[in-house]
C-alpha positions in Angstrom: 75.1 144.0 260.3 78.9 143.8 259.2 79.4 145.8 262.6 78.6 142.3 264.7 78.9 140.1 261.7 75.9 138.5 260.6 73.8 138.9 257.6 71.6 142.2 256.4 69.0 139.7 255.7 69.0 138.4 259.1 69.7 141.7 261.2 66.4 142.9 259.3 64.6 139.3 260.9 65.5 140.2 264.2 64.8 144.2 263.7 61.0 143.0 262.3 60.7 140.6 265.6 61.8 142.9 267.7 59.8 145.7 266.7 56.8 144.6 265.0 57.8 146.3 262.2 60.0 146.1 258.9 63.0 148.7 259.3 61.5 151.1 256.7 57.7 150.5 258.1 60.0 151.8 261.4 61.6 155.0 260.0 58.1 155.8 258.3 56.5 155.6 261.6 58.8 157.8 263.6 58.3 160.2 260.5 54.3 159.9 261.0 55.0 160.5 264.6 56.8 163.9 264.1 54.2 165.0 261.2 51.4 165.1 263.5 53.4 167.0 266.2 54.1 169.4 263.4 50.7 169.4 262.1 49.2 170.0 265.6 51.9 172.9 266.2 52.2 174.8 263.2 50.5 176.4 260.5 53.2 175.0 257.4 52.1 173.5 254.6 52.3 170.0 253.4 54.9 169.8 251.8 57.2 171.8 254.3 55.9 169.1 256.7 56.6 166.2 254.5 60.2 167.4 253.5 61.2 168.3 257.3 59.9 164.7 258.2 62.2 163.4 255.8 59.8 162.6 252.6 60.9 163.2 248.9 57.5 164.2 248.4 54.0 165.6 249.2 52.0 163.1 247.8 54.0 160.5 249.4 54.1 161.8 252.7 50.0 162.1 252.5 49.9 158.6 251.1 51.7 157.2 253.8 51.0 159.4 256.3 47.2 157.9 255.7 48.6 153.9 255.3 49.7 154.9 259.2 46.5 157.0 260.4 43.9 155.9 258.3 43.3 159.7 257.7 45.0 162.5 255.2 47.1 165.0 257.2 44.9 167.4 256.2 41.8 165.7 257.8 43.8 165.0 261.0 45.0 169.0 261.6 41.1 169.4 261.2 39.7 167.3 263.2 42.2 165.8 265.8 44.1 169.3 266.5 
């Protein structure tokens, strides 16, 4: 924002209309996106998923990875892979 001088709060308007989606709703879906590569790949576990996607934790990488999906990671290397 300072870069092309307007405001954060405004940037983040544009980003939302732009996208469909807040900046953080953004990152978390590019994250989603390379979970389920990784889950359909490999054999790691959660929480090596979750921390190479970028998440501080299992249990929020399943949460969100869910919010995005509508099913636990678990449920999607089962049945989608």
């Amino acid at each position: 924002a300072n870069e092309v001088h307007i405001s954060k709060f405004y940037l983040s308007s544009l980003f939302t209309k732009c996208t469909g989606y807040t900046f953080s709703n953004y990152i978390n879906k590019i994250r989603i996106d390379k979970s389920k590569s990784i889950l359909k790949d490999t054999k790691k576990s959660m929480l090596e998923i979750a921390i190479e996607c970028g998440f501080n934790s299992q249990s929020y990488f399943c949460s969100t990875f869910k919010k995005f999906t509508g099913i636990s990671p678990t449920k999607y290397r089962i049945e989608i892979c």
